[in-house]
N, C-alpha and C positions, 0 to 999 in steps of 0.2 A: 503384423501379428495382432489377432484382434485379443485374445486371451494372454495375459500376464504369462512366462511361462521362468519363475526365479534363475532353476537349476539351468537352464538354455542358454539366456540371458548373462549369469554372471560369468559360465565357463567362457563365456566369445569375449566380455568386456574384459576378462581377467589376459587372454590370449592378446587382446588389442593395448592393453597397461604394457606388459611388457615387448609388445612388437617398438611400441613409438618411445621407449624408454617413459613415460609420461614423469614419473618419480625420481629419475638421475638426478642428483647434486650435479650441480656444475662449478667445477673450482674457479672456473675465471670468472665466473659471474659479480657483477657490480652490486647485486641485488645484498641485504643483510641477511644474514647467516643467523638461521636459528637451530639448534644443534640440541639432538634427545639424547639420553645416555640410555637406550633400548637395551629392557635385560636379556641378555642370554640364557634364553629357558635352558635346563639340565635334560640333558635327550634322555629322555624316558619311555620312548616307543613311541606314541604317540601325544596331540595336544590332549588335554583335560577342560573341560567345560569353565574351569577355574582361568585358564589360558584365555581361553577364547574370550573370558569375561573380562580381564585386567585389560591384555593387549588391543582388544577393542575401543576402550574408555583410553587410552595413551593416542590412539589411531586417530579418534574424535578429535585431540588437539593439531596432531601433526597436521593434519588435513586441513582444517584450520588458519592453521599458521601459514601453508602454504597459499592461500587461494589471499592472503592477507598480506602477499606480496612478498613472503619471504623466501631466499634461497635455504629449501631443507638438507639439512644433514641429519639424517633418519638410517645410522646404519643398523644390522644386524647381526649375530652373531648366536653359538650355540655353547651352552657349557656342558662339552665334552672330556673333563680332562677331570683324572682323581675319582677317590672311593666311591662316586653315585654311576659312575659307568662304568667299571669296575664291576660292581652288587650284579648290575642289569646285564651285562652279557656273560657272569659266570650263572646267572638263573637264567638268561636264555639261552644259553650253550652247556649248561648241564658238568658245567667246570669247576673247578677251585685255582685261583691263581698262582699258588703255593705247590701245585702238584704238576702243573702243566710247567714252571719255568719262569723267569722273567722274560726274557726274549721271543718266546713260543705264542706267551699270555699277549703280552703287547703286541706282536703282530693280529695275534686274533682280535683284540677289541680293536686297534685300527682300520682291519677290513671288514668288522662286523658294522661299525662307525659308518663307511665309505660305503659301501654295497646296502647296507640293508636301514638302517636306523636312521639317518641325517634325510636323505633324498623324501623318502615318505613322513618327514618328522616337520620337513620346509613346508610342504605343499599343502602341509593343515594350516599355518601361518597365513599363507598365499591365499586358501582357499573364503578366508572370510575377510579378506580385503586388507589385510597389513600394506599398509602404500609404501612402505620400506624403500630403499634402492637398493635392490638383493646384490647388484654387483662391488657394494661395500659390506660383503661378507667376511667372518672371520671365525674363529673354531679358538675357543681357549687350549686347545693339545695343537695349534700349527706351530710352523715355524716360527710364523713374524711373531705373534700371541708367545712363546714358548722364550725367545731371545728379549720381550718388554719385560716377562716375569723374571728371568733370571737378570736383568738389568736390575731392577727394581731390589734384588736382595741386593746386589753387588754395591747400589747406592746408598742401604741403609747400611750396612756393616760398614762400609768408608765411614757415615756419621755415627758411627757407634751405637747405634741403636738395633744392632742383630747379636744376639748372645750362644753360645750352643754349653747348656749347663747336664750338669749330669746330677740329677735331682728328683725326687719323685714330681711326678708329673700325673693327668687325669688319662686315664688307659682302656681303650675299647678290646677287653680280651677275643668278641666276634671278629673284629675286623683287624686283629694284632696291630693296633699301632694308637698312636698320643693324640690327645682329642683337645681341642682348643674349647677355652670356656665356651662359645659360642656356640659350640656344636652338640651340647646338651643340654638336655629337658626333662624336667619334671613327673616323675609317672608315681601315682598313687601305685600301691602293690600290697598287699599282707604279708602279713612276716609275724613272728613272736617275739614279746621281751624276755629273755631270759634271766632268773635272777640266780647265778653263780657262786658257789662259794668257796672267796680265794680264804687263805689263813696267812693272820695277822698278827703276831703278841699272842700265838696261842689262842686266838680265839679266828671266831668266824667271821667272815667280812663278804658282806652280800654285795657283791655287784652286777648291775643288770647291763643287759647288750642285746643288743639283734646280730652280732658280727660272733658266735662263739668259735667260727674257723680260723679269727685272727688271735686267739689265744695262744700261738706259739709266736706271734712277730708282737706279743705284750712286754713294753719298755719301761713302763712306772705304771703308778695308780695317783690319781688326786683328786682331792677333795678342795672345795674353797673355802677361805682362810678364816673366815667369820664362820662355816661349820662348826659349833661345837663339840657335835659326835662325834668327830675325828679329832680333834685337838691330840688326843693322847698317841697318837699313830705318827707325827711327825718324827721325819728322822729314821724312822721304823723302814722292814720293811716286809713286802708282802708272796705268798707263795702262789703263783700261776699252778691252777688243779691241772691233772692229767700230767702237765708236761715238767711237773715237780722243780720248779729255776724260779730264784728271788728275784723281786723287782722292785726298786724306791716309791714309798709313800711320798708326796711331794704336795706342795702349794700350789694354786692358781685360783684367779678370780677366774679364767673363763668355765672354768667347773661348774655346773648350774648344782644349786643344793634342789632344786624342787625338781629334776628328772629324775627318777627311776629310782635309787637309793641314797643319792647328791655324792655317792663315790664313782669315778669311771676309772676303767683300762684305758692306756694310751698304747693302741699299737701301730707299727710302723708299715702301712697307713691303712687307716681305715678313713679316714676324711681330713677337711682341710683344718681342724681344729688341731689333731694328731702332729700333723706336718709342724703346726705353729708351733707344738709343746716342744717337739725334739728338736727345732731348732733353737728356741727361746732355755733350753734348761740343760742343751749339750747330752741328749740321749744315743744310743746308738741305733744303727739303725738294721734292723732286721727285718725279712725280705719269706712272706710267706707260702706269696704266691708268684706265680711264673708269667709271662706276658702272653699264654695261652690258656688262661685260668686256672691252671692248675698249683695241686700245694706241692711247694716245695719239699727239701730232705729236712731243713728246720722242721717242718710238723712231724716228723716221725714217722710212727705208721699211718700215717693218713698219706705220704707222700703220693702223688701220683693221683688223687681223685680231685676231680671239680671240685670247685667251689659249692654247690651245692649241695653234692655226695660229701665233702669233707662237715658239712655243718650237722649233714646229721646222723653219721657217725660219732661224732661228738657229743651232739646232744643224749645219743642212745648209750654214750657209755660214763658221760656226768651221770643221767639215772643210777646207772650201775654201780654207780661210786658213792652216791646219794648224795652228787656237789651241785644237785638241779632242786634247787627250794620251792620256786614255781616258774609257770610260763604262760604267759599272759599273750592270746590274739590280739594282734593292734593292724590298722591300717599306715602305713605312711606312706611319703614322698620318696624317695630316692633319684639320687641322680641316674639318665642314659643314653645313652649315645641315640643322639637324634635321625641316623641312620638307619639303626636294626632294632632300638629296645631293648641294647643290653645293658644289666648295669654298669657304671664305673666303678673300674679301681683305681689305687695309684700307686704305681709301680714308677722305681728309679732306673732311669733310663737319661740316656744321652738323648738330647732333643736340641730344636733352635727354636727361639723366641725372639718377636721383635721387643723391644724393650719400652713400652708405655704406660706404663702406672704412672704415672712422676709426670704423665700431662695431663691428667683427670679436668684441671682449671682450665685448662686451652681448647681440650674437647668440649665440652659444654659453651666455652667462648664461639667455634667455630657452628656447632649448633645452631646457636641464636643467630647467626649471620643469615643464614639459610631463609629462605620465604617457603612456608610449609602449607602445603592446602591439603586436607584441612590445618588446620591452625594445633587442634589436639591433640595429631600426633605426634607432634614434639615433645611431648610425655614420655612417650614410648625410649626414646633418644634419650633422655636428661636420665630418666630413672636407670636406664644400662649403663650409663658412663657413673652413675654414683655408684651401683652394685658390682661395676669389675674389681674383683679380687686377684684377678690373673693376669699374669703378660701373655701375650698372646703367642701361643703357640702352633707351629708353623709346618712342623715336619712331619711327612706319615710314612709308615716303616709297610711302605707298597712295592707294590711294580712299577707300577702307569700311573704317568705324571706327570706335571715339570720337574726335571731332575733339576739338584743345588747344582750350581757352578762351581764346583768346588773338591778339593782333594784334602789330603790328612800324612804328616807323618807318622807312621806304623811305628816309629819307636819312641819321638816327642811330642806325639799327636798335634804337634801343627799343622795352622791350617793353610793351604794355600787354594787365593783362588782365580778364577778366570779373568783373562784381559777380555775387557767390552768386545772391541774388535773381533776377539773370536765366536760371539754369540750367534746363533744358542749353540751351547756344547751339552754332550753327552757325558761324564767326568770317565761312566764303564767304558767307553769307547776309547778315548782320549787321553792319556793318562800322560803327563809332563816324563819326561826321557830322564833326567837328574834329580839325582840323589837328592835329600833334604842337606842344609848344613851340617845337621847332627849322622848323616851317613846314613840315616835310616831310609827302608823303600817308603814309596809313594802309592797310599791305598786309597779308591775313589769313596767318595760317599754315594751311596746304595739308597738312599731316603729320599723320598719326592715330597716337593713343595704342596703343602694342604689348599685345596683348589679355590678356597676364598681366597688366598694370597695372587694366586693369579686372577681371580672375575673381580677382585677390587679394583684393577687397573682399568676398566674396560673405556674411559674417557681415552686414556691413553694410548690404548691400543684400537679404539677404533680413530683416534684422532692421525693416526701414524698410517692407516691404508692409505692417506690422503697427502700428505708429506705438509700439512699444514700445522704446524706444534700448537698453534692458537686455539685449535677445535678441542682441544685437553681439555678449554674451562667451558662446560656447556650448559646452554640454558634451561636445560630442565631433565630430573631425574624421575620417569615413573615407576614404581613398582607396585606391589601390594604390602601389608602392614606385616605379614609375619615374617617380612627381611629386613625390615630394620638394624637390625641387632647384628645380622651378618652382612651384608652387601653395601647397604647404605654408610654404616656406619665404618667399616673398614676402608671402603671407598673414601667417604671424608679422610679419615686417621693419615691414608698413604700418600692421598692429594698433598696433603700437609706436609707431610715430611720430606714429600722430595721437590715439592713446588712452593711452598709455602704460602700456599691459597686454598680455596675449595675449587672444590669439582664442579660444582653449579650453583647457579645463580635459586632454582626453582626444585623445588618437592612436591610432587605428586602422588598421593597413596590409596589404592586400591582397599576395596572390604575382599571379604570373601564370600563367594556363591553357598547357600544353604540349602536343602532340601527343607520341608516343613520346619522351619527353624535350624536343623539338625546340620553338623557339616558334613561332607559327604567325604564318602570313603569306600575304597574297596569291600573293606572288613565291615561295613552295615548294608553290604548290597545296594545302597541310594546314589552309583554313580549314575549321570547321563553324559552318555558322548556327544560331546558337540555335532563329530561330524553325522551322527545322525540327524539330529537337529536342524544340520544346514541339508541334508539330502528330502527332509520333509518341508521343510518353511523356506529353505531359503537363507544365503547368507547376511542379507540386509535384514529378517526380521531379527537374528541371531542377534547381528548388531543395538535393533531399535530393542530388544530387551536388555541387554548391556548398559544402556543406556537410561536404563530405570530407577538405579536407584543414584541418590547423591553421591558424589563422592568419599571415600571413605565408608561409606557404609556396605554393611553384608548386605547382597540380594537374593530373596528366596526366589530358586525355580519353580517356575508356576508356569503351564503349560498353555493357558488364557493369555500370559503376556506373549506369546509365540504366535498364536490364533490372533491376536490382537493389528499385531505386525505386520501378520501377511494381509488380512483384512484393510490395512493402509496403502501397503504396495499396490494392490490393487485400486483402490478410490482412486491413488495419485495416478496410475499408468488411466485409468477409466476419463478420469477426470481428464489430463491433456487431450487425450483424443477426442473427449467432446469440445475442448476449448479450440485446437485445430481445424476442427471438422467446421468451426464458427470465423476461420480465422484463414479461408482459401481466398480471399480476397481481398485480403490486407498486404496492402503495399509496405513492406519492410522499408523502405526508404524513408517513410513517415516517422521511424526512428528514431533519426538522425537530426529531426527538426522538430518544433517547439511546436504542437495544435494545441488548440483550443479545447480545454474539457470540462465536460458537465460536475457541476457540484456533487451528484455522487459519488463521480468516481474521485476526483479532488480528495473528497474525505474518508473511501478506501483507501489510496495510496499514503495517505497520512498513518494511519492506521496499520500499514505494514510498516511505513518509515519507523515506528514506535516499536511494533515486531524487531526490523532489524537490530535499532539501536537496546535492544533490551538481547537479543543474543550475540552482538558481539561482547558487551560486559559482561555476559554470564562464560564465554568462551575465555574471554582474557581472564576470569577470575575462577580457570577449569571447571567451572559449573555449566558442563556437558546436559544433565539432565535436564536444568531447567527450557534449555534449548529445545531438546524434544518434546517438552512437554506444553511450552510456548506455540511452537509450531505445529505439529498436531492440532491442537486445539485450534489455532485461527483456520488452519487448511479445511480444518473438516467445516466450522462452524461459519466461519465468517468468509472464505472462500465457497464452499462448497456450496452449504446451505441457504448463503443469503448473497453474496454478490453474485455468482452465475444466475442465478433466480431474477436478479432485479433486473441482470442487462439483457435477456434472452430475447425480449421484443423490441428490444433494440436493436438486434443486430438481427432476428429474422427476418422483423418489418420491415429492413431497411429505414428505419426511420431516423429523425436528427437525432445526432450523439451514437451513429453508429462507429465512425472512424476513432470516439473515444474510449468509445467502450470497447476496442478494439487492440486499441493500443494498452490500457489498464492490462486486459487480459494478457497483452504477449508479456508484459514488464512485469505483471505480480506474479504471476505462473514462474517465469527464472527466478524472480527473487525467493520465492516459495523455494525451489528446487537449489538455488544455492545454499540456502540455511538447512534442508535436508541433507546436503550431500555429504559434508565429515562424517555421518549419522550413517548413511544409506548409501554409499558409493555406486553401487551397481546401478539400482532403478536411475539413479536419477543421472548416471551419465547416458545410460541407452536412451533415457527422455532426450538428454539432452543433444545427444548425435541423430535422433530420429527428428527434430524438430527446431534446433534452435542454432547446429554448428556452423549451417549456411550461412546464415543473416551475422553471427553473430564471430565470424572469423577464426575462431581458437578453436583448437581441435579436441580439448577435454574440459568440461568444467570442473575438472578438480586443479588445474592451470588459472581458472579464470578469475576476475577480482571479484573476490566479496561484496555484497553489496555497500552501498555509500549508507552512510547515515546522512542525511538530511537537518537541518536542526526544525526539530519537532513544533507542530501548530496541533489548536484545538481540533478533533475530530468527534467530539461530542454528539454533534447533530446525529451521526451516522449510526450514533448505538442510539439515538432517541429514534433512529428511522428506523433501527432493526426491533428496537421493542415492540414500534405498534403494530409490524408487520408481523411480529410473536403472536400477538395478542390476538391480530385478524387470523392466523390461523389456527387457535385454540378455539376460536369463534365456528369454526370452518368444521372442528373436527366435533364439536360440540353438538356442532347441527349434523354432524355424519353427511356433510358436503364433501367431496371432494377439493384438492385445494384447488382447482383449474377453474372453478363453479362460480361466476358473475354473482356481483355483488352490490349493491350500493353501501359508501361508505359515509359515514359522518362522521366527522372532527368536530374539535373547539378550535377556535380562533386562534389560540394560543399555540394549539395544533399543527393547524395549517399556516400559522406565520415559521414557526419551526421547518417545515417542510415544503417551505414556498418554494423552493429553484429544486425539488425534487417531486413534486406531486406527481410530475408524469410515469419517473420510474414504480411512483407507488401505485399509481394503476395499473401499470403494467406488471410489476409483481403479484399485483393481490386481484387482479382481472376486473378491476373494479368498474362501473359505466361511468359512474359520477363521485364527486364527492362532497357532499354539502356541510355546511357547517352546523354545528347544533354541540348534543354531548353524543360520545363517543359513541357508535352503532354500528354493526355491521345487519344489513338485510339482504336475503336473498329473492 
């Protein structure tokens, strides 16, 4: 193949990876065990350029690691289970899961899974070089994955730490069910402050709110205690407009006196400050809205409309009553659900939590254990474990899921739950044959496991394809930064509680891909597909751009780093074939044994030796980019442009120092190609199966050793010998000579005592006849 051809090349090396298994784990192997906690991307249809960039930079190490002598455990798996696959195959099957059935819907998202979404979802993974061992595959909705997750509750409720409270809770009315803090976010929005007016002692009492649909679920009013405006109102109490029912003026510092009138409505619930009053002052609790947004028969006649339609009904008939003073446009924050962008409510609901406020100290302990690269993001970590306000909640009121292990008596709502042994159980299927003690039946729970509860296990359950319990504590966890807070962090929390260790040793985090600064998204038209990407350039430039920015940091798509990449494939595929083409006559046996070689080359190989030993530190301390950028640079610069150049008449002439310049060439070119290869999988295994697997007995170099480091000597001379040879050819282009064009050179002494055991390559580099001594000249 005289022309590079990426797309040809990677589909055959990709068929050759998995014909020879190249990437199997081997369990009996004597070799040490280095083991990735690879995330389970959430099938989504296809990979996202955001994919292709993380799992890239994670690949760079596995790769790495293996070629450095370790046996990989590099499994895979997909997060298939709960509300994000759910969303995707009721909008790509044009469903609602609530109209179709439980049993109808879950058949359909499993064979929509199995047939259409998982096969073509691998093959993007596969296609830019994931070196995985796809046959340690696992699907968070299988079996074995479905029987860790319900293990894993059945171990925390044995330690006490699984609660099922009937309480208000944070509630996604889109998606009908209880949303764990974790799963909501932030969204600026416009709204209005309304300033209301309730009656107090006979007079009027302004209170402002953005929430005027929760004026029928209003339980008190307060002011804080240093307010003097209020002072007289204590004890008192106040009239809720429209829906004419008293409600206690009351005390609290958490009352801000500088928001809106420093008086508020407490209603049951508008937020978590709400929740604090009525539990802290014994309020009752009233219930305005329904678990499908809607107002309940408490609002009166508003019953029956959204939330939205009930707000401003209200508002249109406060006007009418003249109980609307004013109404001020404001911007804010509101919490919603990280899924779809609705807001939260908090409706009281039977829910399960695992039970963790009460270790805030031991989380951040377990934190600091951790070795984090970068080192900053353990920010990200410290700051979430100081801001949790909630236990974490665990159950969503779905279809499809991991169902709880578990059943209820119908008349003393006990609970009873599954023997291990029979895992994984279905409880609708399943249901125990006898009676409760109390005589009452036995009704299953209907609610599935919230799906971070099961992809927090994932050490666990991919440690378990293998029947090795040890692979649980694994050395390194990659992701990117905006999972923190869910994945990473829960993963620690459950390691903990049922092992009483961490999950790994190592943290690895990802930035995220930018267009022009900007992040990319559906909704601003700025996505690009990778696999377009890899259908024009190639899945190794894919790679070599992935590889651009440091770790932790965002990298902008920039079409030049693409162009840039394939422009390399090519030199490196160009470049061997002229080193080959110099290299039909080199006895490979020469090897194996110790010649003689010229002081340049001596101080080339020193030179790479310092290459190596500067990207195995940078690999062991996951600084992937410097590696690329290291090696690039000597390839193009000090391989390409100045040693191929020096030895060329070396080895055409036939002349002494041809057998070493011989040997340099076959050793730096692999060594070259080994430090690209975590980086570049493809080009450089087809180099390496086209030119080097004969001689060199191993059938992949993604199998083969890493280079050695050497302990490092001066190589000095050899950038004093590439400067003058700069200099001669600025000299060269200055005269509009060619560089091929005979010369006579002059040195100083000092020159040519530097360049003594090399003068000859430097005539033959720079075509020179002679070289006299004097001050510095080049003539033609």
């Amino acid at each position: 193949m005289s022309q590079y051809n990426p797309q040809e090349v990677e589909n055959r090396i990709r068929k050759f990876w998995d014909r020879e298994k190249i990437y199997k784990f081997d369990s009996k192997s004597k070799k040490p065990v280095y083991s990735i906690d690879t995330p389970p991307p959430t099938v989504s249809g296809k990979m996202h350029i955001g994919h292709a960039f993380q799992y890239s930079q994670m690949d760079f190490i596995a790769r790495y690691k293996r070629m450095r002598g370790f046996n990989l455990f590099y499994p895979f798996g997909t997060d298939d289970n709960g509300l994000p696959t759910e969303r995707l195959v009721e909008r790509l099957k044009g469903v609602k899961a609530f109209d179709l059935g439980r049993e109808e819907f879950i058949k359909l998202v499993l064979d929509t899974l199995k047939k259409e979404l998982r096969p073509r979802y691998l093959e993007d993974w596969k296609n830019i070089g994931t070196s995985c061992d796809w046959e340690l595959f696992y699907s968070t909705i299988d079996d074995h994955t479905r029987g860790i997750s319900q293990w894993s509750f059945l171990d925390l409720y044995k330690k006490g730490r699984m609660e099922r409270r009937d309480a208000p809770a944070m509630w996604c009315p889109e998606c009908h069910t209880g949303v764990a803090q974790v799963e909501i976010k932030d969204k600026e929005l416009e709204s209005n402050f309304n300033d209301i007016v309730f009656k107090a002692d006979g007079k009027d009492l302004i209170i402002a709110t953005t929430r005027p649909e929760l004026l029928p679920a209003c339980v008190a009013v307060f002011y804080h205690p240093d307010d003097k405006r209020y002072k007289d109102l204590k004890g008192k109490k106040a009239r809720v407009p429209l829906f004419n029912f008293e409600v206690p003026i009351l005390e609290d510092k958490r009352a801000d006196p500088e928001k809106g009138t420093g008086i508020v409505m407490c209603c049951t619930f508008g937020d978590q400050t709400d929740m604090e009053w009525q539990k802290a002052h014994s309020l009752p609790i009233k219930e305005a809205i329904t678990e499908d947004g809607k107002m309940t028969e408490l609002a009166e006649e508003y019953k029956g409309l959204s939330i939205k339609e009930a707000r401003e009904s209200i508002i249109k008939d406060l006007k009418k009553q003249q109980l609307l003073k004013k109404q001020e446009k404001i911007k804010h924050f509101v919490n919603v659900h990280e899924r779809c962008g609705t807001e939260i409510e908090f409706i009281k609901t039977k829910q399960w939590f695992v039970r963790y406020l009460d270790l805030k100290k031991d989380m951040l302990k377990w934190g600091k254990q951790l070795n984090w690269y970068p080192k900053f993001m353990k920010t990200r970590y410290d700051n979430w474990v100081k801001g949790l306000q909630w236990d974490w909640l665990i159950s969503n009121q779905r279809y499809y899921g991991v169902p709880f292990p578990l059943w209820y008596c119908e008349k003393c709502d006990k609970v009873i739950v599954a023997d291990e042994k029979d895992l994984p159980v279905d409880p609708l299927k399943k249901i125990p044959s006898e009676k409760c003690e109390c005589g009452g039946e036995i009704i299953p729970e209907k609610d599935v496991l919230n799906t971070w509860f099961t992809s927090s296990l994932t050490p666990t359950i991919a440690a378990k394809l293998t029947g090795m319990e040890d692979l649980r504590f694994m050395n390194l966890r990659p992701q990117a930064h905006d999972i923190i807070t869910f994945w990473l962090f829960n993963t620690v929390v459950k390691s903990n509680l049922h092992y009483k260790k961490n999950p790994w040793k190592n943290i690895m985090i990802s930035g995220f891909v930018t267009l022009k600064g900007k992040k990319m998204s559906k909704s601003k038209g700025n996505i690009v597909e990778p696999q377009d990407v890899v259908e024009v350039y190639g899945a190794d430039a894919l790679r070599f751009w992935a590889a651009g920015s440091k770790l932790g940091e965002d990298l902008d798509y920039q079409e030049k780093d693409l162009i840039t990449g394939k422009k390399l494939l090519i030199k490196l595929w160009n470049a061997t074939r002229f080193v080959f083409m110099n290299l039909k006559d080199f006895d490979s046996k020469l090897l194996k044994k110790e010649i003689k070689l010229e002081k340049t080359d001596i101080l080339f190989l020193r030179k790479l030796n310092s290459l190596v030993k500067f990207c195995t530190e940078s690999f062991d301390e996951y600084e992937y980019s410097r590696v690329k950028n290291e090696t690039e640079k000597f390839f193009w610069q000090m391989f390409c442009d100045n040693y191929l150049e020096i030895v060329k008449k070396r080895i055409y002439q036939n002349k002494k120092g041809k057998e070493s310049a011989q040997y340099v060439l076959y050793r730096s070119l692999l060594t070259i190609l080994k430090l690209f290869a975590p980086i570049m999988p493809f080009i450089t295994e087809e180099i390496y199966k086209n030119y080097f697997e004969k001689s060199e007995k191993i059938k992949s170099i993604h199998i083969s050793e890493w280079p050695l480091c050497e302990k490092e000597e001066k190589s000095e001379e050899l950038d004093f010998f590439v400067d003058i040879l700069t200099k001669i050819r600025q000299e060269k282009s200055r005269a509009k000579k060619s560089m091929n064009s005979e010369i006579i050179l002059t040195l100083s002494k000092k020159e040519r005592d530097e360049l003594a055991d090399m003068l000859e390559d430097l005539k033959d580099v720079t075509n020179a006849r002679e070289i006299k001594e004097g001050k510095f000249r080049v003539e033609f």
